[in-house]
The first five atom37 places (N, CA, C, CB, O) and aatype in JSON, in Angstrom:
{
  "aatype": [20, 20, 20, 20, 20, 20, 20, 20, 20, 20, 20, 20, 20, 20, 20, 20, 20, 20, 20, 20, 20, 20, 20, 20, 20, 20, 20, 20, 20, 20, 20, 20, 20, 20, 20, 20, 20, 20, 20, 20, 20, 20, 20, 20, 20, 20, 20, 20, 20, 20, 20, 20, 20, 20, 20, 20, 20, 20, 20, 20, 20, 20, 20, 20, 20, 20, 20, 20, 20, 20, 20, 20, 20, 20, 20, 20, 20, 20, 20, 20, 20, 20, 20, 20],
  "atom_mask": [
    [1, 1, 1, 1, 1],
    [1, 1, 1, 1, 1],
    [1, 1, 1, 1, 1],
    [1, 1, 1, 1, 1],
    [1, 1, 1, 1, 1],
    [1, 1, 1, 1, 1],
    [1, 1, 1, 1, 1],
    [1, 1, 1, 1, 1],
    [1, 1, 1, 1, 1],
    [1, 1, 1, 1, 1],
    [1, 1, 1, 1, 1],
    [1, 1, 1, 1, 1],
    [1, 1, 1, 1, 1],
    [1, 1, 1, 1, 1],
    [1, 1, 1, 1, 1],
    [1, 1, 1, 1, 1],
    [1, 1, 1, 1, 1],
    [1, 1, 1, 1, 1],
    [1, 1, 1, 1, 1],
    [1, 1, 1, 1, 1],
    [1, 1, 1, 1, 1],
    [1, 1, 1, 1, 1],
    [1, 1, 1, 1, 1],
    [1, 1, 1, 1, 1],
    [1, 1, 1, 1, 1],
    [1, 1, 1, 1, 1],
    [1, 1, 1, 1, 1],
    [1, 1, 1, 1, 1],
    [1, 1, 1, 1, 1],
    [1, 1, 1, 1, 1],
    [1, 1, 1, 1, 1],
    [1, 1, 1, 1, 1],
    [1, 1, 1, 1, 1],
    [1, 1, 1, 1, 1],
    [1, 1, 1, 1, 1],
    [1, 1, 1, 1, 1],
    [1, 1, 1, 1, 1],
    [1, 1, 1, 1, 1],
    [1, 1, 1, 1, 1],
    [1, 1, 1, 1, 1],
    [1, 1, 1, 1, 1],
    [1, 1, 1, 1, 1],
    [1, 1, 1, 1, 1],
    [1, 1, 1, 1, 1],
    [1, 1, 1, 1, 1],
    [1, 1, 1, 1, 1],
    [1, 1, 1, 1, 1],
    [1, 1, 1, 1, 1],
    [1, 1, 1, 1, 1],
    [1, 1, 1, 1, 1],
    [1, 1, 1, 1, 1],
    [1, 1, 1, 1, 1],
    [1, 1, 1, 1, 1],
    [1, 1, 1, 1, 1],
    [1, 1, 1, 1, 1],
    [1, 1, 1, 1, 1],
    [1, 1, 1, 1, 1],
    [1, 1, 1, 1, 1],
    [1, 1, 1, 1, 1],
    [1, 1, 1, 1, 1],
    [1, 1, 1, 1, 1],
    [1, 1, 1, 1, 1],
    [1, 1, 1, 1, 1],
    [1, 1, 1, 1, 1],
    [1, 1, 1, 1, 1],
    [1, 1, 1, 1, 1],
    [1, 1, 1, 1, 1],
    [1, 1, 1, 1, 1],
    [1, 1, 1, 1, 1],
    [1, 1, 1, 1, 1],
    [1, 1, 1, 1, 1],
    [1, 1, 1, 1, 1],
    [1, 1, 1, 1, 1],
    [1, 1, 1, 1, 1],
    [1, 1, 1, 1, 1],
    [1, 1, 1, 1, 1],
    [1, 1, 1, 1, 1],
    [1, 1, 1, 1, 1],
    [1, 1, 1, 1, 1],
    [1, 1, 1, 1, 1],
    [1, 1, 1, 1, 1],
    [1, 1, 1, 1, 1],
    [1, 1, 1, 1, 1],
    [1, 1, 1, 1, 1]
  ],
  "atom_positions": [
    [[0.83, -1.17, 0.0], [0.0, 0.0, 0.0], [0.89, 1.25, 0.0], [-0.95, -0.01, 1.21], [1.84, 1.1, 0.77]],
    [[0.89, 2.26, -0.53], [1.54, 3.24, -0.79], [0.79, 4.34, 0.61], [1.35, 3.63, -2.55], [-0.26, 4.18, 1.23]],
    [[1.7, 5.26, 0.7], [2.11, 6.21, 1.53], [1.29, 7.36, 1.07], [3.59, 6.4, 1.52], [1.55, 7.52, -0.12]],
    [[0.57, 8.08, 1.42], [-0.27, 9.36, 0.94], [1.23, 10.17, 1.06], [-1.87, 10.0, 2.12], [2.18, 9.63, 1.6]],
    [[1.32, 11.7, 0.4], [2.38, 12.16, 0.49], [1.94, 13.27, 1.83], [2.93, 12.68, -0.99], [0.84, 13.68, 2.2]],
    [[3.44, 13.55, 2.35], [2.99, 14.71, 3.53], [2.64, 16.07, 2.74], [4.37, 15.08, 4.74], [3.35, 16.51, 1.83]],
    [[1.95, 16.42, 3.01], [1.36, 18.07, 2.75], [2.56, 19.25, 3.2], [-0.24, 18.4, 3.92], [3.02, 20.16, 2.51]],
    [[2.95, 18.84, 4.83], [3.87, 19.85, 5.33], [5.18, 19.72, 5.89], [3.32, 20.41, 6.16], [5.47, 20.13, 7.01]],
    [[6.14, 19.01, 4.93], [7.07, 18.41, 5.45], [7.77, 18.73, 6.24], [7.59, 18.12, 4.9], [7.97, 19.94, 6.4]],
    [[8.38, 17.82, 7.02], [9.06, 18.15, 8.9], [10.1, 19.29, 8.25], [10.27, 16.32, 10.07], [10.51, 20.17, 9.01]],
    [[10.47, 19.3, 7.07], [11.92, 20.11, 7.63], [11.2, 21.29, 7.28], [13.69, 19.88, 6.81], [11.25, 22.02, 8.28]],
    [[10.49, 21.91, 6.28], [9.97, 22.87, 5.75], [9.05, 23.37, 7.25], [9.18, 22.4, 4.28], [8.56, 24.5, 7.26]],
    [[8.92, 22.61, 8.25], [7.95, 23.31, 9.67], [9.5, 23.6, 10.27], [6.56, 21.93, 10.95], [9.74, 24.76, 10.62]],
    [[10.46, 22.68, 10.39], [11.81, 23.57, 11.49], [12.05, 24.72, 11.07], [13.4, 22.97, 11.56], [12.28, 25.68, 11.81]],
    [[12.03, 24.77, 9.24], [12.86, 26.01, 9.09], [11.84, 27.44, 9.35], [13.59, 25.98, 7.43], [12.2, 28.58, 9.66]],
    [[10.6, 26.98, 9.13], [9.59, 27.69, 9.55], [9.46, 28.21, 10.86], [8.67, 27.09, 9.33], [8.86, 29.28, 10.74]],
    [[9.68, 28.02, 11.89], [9.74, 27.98, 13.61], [11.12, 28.71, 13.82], [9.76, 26.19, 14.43], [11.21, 29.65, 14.6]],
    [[12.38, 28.16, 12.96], [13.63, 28.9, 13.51], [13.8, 29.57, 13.34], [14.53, 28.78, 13.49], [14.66, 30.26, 13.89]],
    [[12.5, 30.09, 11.72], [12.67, 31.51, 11.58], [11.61, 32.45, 12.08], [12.85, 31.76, 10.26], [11.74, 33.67, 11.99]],
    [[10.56, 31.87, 12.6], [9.9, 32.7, 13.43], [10.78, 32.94, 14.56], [8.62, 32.18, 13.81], [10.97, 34.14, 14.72]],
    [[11.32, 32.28, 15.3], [11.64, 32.67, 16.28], [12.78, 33.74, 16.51], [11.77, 31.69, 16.77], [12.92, 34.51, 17.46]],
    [[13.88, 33.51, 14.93], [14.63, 34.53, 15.0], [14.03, 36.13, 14.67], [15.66, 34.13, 14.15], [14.62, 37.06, 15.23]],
    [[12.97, 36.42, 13.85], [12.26, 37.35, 13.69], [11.46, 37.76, 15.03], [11.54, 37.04, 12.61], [11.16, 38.96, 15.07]],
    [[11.09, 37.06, 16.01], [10.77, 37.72, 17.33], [11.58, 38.36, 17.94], [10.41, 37.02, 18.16], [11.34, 39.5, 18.34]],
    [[12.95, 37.59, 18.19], [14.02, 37.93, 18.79], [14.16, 39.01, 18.13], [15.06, 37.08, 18.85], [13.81, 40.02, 18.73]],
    [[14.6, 39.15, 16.98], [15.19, 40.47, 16.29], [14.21, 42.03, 16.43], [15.32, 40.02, 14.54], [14.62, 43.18, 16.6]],
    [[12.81, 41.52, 16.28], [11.41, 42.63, 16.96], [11.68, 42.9, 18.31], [9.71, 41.91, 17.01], [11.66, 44.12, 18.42]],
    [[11.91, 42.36, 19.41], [12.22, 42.77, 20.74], [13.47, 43.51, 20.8], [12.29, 41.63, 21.63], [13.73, 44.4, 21.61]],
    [[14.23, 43.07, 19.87], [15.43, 43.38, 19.93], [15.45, 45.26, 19.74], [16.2, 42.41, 18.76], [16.03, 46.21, 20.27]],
    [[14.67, 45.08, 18.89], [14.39, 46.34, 17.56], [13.59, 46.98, 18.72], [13.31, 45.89, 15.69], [14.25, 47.9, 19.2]],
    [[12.23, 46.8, 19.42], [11.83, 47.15, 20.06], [12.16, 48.08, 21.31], [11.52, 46.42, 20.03], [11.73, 49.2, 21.6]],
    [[13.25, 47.08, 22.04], [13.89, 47.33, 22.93], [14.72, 48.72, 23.15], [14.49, 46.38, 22.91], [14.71, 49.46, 24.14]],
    [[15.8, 48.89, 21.31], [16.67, 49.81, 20.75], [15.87, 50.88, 20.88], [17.17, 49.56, 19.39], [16.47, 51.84, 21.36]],
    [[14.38, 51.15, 20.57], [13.9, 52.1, 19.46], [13.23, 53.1, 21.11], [12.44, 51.2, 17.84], [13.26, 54.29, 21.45]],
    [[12.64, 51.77, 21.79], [12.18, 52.84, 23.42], [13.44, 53.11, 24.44], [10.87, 51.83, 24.65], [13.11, 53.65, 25.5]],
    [[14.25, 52.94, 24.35], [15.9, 52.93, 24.94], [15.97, 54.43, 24.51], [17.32, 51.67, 24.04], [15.91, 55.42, 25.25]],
    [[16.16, 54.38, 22.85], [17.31, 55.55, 22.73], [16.17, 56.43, 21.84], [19.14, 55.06, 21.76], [16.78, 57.2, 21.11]],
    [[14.72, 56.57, 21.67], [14.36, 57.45, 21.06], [12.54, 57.6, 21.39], [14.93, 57.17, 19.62], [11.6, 57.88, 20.63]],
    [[12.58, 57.27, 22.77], [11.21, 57.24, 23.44], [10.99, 58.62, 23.79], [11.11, 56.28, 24.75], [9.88, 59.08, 23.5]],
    [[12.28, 59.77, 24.65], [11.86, 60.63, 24.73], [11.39, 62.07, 23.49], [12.58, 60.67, 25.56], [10.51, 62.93, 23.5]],
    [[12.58, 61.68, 22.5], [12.12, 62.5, 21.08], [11.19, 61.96, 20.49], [13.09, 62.66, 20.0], [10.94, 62.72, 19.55]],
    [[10.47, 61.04, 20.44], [9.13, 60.41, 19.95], [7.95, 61.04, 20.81], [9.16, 58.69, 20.13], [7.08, 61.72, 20.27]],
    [[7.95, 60.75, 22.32], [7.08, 61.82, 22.74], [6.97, 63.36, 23.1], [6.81, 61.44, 23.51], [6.14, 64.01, 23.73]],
    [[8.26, 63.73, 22.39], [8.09, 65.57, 22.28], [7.2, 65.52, 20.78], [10.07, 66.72, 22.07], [6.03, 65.76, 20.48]],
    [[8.04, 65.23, 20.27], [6.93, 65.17, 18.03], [5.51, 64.77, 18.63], [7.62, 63.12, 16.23], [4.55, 65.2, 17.98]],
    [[5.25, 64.08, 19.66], [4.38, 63.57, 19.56], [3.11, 64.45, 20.73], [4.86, 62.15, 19.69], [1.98, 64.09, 21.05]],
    [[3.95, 65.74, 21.12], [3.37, 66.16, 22.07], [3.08, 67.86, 21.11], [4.37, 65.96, 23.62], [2.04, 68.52, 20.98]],
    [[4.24, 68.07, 20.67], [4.29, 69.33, 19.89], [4.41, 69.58, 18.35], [5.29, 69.91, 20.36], [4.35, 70.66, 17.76]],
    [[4.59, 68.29, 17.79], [4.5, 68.59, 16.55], [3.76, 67.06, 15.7], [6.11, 69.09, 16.1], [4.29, 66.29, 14.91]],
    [[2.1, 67.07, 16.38], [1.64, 65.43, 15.98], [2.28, 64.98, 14.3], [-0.47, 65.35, 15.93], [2.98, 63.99, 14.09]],
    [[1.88, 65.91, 13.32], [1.72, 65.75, 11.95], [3.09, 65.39, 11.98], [1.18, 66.95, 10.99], [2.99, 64.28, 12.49]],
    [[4.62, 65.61, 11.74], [5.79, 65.31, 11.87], [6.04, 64.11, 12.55], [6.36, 66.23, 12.36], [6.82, 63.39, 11.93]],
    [[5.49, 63.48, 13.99], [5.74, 62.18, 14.78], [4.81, 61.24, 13.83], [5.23, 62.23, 16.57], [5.09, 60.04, 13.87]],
    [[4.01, 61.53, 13.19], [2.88, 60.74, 12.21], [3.97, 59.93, 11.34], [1.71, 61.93, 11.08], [4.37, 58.77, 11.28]],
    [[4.25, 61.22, 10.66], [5.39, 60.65, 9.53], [6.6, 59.57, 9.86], [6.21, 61.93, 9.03], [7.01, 58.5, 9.4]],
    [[6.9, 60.44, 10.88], [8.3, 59.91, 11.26], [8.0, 58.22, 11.91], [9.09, 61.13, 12.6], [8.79, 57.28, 11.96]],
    [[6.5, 58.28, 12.38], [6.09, 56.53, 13.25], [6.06, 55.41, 11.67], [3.69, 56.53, 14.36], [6.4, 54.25, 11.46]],
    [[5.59, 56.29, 10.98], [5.24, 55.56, 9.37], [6.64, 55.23, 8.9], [4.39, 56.73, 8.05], [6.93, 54.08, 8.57]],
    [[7.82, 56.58, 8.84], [8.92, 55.56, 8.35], [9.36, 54.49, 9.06], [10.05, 56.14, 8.11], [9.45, 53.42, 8.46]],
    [[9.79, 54.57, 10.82], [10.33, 53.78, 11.36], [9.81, 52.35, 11.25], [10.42, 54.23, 12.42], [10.57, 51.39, 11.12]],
    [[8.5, 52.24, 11.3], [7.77, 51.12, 10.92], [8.06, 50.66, 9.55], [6.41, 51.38, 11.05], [8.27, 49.46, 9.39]],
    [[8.09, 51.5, 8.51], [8.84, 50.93, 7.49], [9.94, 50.41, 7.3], [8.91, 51.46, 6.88], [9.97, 49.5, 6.48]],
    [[11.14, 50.78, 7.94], [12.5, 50.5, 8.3], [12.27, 49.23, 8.72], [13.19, 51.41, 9.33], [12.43, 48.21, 8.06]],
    [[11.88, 49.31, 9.83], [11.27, 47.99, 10.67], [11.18, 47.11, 10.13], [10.12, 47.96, 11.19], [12.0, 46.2, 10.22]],
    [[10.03, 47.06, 9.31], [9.65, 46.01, 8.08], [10.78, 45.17, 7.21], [8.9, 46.87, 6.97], [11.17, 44.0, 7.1]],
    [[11.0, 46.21, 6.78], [12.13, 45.59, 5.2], [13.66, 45.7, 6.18], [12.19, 47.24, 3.13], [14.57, 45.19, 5.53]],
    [[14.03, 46.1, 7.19], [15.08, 46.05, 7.85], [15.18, 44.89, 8.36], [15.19, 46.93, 8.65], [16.29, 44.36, 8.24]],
    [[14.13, 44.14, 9.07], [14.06, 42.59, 9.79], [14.09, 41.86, 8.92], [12.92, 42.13, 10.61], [14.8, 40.86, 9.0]],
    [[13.07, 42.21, 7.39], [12.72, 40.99, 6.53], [14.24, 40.36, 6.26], [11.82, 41.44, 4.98], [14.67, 39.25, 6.57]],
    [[15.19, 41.96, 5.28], [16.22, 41.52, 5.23], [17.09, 40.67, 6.37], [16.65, 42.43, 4.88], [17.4, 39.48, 6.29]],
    [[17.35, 41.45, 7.29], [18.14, 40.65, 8.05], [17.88, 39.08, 8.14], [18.06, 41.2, 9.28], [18.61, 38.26, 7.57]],
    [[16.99, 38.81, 8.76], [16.27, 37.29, 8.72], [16.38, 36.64, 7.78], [14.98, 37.17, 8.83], [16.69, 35.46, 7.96]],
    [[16.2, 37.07, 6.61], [16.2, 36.17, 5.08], [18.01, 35.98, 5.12], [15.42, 37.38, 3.25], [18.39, 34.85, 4.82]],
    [[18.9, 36.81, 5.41], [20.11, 36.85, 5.43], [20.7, 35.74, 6.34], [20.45, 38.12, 5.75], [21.72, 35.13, 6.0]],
    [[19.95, 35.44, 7.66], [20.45, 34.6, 8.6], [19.7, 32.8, 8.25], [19.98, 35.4, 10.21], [20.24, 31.72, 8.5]],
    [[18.4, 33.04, 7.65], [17.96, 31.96, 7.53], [18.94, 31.3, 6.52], [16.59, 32.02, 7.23], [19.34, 30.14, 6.37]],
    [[19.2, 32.62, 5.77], [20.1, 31.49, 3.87], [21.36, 31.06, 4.68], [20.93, 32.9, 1.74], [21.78, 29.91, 4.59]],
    [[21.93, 31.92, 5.41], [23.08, 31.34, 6.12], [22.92, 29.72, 6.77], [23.37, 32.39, 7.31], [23.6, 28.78, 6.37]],
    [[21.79, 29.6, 7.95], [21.43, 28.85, 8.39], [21.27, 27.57, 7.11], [20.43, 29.43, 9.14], [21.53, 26.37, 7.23]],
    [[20.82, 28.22, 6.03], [20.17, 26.35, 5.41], [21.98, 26.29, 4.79], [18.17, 26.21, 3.4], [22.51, 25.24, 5.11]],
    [[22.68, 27.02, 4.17], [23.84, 26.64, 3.46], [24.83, 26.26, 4.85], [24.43, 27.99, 2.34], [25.96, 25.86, 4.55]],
    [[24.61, 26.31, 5.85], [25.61, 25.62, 6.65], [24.92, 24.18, 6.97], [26.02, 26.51, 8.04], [25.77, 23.32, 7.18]],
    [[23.53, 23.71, 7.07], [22.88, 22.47, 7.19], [23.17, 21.92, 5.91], [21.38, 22.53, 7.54], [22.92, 20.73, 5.77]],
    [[23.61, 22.5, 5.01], [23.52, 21.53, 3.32], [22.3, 21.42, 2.96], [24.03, 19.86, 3.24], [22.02, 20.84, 1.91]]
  ]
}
């Protein structure tokens, strides 16, 4: 009797998980940086000049975005070319 095929194969879920998990890490990380060293100039823009802290929340979040994606995609390719 033959084998139905797997739908979600085991390795395609590790690499899935190791890279969630490095993308959390790297968000806390990011997180951590961003209320550290720029919580108090975020709430002056945000006290005296809303329209300017608007902008400025929209780029950082953008940064954010394509700054992690890269990184992560960078550590995962690392990760599979050292597993073979």
């Amino acid at each position: 009797m033959k084998r139905a095929p797997k739908i979600f194969p085991e390795k395609i879920a590790v690499r899935f998980i190791i890279e969630l998990v490095t993308y959390a890490f790297l968000v806390s990380v990011y997180l951590a940086l961003i209320l550290h060293f720029l919580v108090a100039w975020l709430k002056d823009l945000f006290t005296h000049q809303p329209v300017v802290y608007a902008f400025v929340s929209i780029i950082l979040m953008i940064l954010q975005a394509v700054g992690l994606e890269k990184l992560t995609a960078v550590l995962v390719n690392v990760n599979r070319r050292r597993q073979g």
